[in-house]
LUMMI-527603 format. One record per residue (C-alpha): x, y, z. Coordinates in steps of 0.02 Angstrom, whole numbers, plus 50000, padded with zeros to 5 digits. Each point is the difference from the previous one (the first is absolute). Layout:
# residues N
XYZ
...
***
This chain:
# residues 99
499024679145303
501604996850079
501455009550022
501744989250053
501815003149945
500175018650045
498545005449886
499175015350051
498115006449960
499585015450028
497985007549997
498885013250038
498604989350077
499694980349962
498744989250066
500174981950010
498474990349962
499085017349989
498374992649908
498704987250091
500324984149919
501715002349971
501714990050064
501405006649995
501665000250097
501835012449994
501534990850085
501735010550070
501094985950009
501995002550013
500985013550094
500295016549897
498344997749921
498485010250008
498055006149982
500125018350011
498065008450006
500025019149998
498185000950080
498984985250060
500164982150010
498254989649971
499924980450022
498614992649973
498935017049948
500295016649932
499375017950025
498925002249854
499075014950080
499155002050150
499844989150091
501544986749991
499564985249913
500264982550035
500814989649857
500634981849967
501314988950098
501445009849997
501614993350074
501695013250039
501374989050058
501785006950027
501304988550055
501904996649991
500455018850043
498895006549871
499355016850038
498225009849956
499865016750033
498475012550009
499385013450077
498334989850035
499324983149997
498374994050011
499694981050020
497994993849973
499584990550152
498564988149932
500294982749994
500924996149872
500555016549933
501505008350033
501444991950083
501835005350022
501734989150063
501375005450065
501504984549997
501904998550015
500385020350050
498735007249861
499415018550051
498615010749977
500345017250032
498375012649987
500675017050026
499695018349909
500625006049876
501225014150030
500305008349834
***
């Protein structure tokens, strides 16, 4: 999935790559454009009950003043998982949700 020329998507939860074998990535490219996730942020694995789950090679890269926003983020640390890049002013803001 990417996102680029001001485009805006906006989700309860998403997971990227949630399922083992899977690939998948979600770029934020451009200013003014953006990955807004109500709840949680998965790369690379997904909460599919207890406990958390490992996934596929999932790849979150916001660059170019592109901005993701969520109140959590979880990024699968096993080799080859989850990965996430930050390039050119992108942001990544985790914060709670005040309403």
């Amino acid at each position: 999935m990417t996102i680029s020329n001001g485009g805006t998507v906006s989700t309860y939860q998403l997971g990227i790559s949630a399922y083992d074998g899977s690939s998948s990535q979600a770029n934020v490219d451009d200013p003014n454009s953006a990955l807004n996730v109500r709840t949680t942020l998965y790369v690379g694995g997904a909460d599919l009950g207890d406990p958390l789950i490992p996934g596929g090679v999932g790849l979150l890269e916001i660059s170019t003043g592109g901005v993701v926003t969520t109140e959590s983020t979880t990024v699968f640390g096993q080799p080859g998982r989850g990965h996430h890049s930050l390039s050119s002013c992108g942001q990544m803001r985790d914060q709670v949700n005040s309403d």
